[in-house]
N, CA, C and O of each residue as an XYZ file, in Angstrom:
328
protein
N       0.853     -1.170      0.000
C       0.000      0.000      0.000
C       0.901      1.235      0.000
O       1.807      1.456      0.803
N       0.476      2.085     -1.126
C       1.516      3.545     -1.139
C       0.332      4.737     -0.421
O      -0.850      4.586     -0.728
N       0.603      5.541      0.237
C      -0.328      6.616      0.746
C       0.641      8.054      0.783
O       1.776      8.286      1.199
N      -0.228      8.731      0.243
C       0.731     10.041      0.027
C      -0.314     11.078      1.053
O      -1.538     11.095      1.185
N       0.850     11.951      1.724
C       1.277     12.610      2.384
C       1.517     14.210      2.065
O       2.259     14.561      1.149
N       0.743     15.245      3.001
C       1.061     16.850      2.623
C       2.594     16.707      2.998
O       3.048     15.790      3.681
N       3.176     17.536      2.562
C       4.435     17.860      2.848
C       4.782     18.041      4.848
O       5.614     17.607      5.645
N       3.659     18.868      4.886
C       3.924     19.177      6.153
C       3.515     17.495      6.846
O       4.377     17.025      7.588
N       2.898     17.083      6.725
C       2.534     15.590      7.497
C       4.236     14.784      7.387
O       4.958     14.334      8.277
N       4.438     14.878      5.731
C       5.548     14.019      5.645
C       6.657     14.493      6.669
O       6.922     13.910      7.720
N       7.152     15.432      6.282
C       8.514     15.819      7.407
C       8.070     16.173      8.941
O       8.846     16.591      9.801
N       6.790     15.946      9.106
C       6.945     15.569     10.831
C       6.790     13.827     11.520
O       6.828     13.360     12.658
N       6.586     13.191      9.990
C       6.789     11.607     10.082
C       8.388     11.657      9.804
O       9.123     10.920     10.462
N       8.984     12.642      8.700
C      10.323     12.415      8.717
C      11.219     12.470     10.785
O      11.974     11.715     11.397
N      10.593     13.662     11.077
C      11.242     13.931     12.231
C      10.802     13.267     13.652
O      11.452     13.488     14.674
N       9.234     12.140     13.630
C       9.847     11.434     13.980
C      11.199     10.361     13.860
O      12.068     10.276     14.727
N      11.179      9.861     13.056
C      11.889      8.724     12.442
C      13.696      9.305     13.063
O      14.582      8.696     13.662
N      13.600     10.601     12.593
C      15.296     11.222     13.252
C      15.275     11.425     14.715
O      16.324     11.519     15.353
N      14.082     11.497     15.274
C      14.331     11.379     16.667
C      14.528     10.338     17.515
O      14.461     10.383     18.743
N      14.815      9.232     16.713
C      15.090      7.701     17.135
C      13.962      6.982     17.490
O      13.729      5.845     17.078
N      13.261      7.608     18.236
C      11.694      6.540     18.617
C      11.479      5.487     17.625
O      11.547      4.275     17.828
N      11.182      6.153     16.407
C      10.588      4.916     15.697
C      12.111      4.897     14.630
O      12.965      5.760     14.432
N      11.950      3.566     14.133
C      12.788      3.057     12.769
C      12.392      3.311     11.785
O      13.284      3.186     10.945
N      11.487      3.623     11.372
C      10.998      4.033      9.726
C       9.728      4.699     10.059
O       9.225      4.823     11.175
N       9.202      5.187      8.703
C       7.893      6.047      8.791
C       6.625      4.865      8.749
O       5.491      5.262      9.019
N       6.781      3.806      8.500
C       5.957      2.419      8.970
C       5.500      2.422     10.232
O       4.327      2.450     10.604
N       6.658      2.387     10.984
C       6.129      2.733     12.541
C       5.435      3.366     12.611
O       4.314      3.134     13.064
N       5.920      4.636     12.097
C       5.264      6.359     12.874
C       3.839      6.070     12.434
O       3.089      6.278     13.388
N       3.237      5.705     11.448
C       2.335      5.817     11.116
C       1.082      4.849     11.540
O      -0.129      5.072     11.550
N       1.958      3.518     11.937
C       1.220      2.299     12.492
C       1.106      2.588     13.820
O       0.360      1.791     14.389
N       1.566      3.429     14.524
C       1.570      3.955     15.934
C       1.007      4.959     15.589
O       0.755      5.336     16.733
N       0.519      5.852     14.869
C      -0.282      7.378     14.814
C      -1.623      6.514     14.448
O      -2.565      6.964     15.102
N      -1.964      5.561     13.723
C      -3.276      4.824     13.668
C      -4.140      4.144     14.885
O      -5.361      4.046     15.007
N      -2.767      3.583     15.993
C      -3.469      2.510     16.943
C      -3.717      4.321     17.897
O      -4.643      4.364     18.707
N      -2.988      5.415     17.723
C      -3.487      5.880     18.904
C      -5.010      6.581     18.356
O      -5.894      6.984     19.111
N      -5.046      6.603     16.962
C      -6.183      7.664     16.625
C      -7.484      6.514     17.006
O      -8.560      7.007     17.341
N      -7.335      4.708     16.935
C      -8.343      4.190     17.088
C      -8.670      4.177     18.640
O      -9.814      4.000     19.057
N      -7.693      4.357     19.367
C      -7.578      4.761     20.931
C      -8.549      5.594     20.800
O      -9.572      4.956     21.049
N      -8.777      6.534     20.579
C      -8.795      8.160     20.595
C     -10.169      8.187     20.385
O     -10.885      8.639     21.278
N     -10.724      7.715     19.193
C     -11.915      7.294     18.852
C     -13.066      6.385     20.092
O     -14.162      6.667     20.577
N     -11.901      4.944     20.265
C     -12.787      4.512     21.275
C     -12.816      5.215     22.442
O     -13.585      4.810     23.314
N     -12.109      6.233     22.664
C     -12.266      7.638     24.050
C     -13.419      8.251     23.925
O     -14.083      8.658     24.879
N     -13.719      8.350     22.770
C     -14.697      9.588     22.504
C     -16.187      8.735     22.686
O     -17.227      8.948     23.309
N     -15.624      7.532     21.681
C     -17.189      7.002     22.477
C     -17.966      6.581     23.581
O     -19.161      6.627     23.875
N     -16.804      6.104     24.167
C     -17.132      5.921     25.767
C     -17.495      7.080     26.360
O     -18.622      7.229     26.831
N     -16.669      7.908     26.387
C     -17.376      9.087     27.023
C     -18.993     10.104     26.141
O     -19.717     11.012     26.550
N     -18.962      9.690     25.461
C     -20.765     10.433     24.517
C     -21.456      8.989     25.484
O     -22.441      9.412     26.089
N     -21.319      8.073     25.667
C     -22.009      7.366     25.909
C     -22.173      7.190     27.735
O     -23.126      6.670     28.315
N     -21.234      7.649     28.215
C     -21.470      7.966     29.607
C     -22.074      9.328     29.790
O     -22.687      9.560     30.832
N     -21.960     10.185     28.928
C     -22.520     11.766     29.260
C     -23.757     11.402     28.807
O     -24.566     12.184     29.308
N     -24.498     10.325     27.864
C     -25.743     10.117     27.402
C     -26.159      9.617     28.524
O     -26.943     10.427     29.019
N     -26.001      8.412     29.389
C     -26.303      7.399     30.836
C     -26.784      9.016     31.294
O     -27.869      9.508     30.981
N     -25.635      9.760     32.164
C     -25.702     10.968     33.140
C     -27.133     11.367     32.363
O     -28.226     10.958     32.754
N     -26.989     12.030     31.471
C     -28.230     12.887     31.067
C     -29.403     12.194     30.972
O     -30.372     12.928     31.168
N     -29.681     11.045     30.743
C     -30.741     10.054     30.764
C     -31.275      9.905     32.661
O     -32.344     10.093     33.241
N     -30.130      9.554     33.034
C     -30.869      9.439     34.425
C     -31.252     10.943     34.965
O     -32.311     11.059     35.582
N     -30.429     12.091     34.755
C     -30.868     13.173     35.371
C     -32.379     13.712     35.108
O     -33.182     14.307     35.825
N     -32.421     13.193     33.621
C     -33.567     13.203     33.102
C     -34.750     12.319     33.756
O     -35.935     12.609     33.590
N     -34.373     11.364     34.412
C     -35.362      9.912     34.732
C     -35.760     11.247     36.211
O     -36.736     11.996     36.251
N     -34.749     11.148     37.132
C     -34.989     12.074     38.187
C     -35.844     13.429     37.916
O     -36.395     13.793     38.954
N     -36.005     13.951     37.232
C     -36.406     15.102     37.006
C     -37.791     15.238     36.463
O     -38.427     16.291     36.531
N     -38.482     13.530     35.621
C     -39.305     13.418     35.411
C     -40.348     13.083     36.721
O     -41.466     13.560     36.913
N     -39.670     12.192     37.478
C     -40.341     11.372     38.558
C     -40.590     12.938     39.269
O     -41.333     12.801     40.240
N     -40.325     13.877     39.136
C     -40.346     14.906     40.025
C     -41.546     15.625     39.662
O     -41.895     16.549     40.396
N     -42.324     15.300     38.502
C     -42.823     15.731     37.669
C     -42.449     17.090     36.885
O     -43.346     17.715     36.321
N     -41.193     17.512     36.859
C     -40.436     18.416     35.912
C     -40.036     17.844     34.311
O     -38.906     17.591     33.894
N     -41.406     17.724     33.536
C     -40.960     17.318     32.374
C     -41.971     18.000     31.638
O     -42.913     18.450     32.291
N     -41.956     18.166     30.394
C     -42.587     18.818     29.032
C     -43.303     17.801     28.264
O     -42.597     16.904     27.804
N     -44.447     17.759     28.049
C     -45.483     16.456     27.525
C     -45.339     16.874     26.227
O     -46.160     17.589     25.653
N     -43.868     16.266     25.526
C     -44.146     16.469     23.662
C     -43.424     15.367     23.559
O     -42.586     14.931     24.349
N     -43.796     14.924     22.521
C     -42.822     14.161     21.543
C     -41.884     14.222     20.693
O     -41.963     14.903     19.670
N     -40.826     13.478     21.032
C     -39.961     13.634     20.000
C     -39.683     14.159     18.870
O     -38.521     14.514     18.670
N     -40.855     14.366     17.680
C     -40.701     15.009     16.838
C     -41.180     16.729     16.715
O     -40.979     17.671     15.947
N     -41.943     16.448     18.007
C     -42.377     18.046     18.542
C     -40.997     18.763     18.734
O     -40.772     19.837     18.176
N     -40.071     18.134     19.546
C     -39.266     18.714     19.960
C     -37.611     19.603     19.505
O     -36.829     20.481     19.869
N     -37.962     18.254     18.134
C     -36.698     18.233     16.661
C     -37.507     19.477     15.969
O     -36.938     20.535     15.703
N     -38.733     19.269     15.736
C     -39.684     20.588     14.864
C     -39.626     21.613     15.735
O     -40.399     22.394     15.180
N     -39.304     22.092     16.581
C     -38.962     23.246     17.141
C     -37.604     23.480     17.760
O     -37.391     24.322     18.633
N     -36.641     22.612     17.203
C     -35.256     23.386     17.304
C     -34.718     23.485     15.731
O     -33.897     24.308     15.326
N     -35.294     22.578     15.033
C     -35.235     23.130     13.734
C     -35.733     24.495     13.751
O     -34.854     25.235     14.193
N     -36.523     24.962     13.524
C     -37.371     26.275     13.776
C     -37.061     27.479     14.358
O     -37.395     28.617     14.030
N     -36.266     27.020     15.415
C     -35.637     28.197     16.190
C     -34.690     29.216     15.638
O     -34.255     30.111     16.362
């Protein structure tokens, strides 16, 4: 597989490679992939714990009877709208 590179991307894969860490730009790049899939599975875990939080704050807040009687598409049709 050949993948081309802005200039500026290339010579900061070059300068890893001169800073000894990695041995070739193979590395740099097979290590800039596992951290971006890291990075990714970060992001989802956390949308998906801030969704839990907001769901239960929401569960609490209903039982309180602090809630708005619309539906879902009531609610998309008026932030569209806004």
């Amino acid at each position: 597989m050949h993948i081309s590179l802005t200039p500026e991307l290339e010579t900061r894969v070059k300068q890893k490679v001169a800073s000894g860490y990695y041995n070739n730009a193979s590395e740099v790049i097979r290590d800039a992939l596992r951290f971006w899939e890291k990075n990714e599975e970060l992001v989802q875990h956390m949308k998906l714990e801030m969704l839990k939080e907001r769901l239960s704050i929401g569960a609490k807040q209903a039982k309180q009877g602090k809630f708005v009687a619309q539906s879902v598409s009531e609610i998309v049709s008026e932030v569209r709208n806004a």
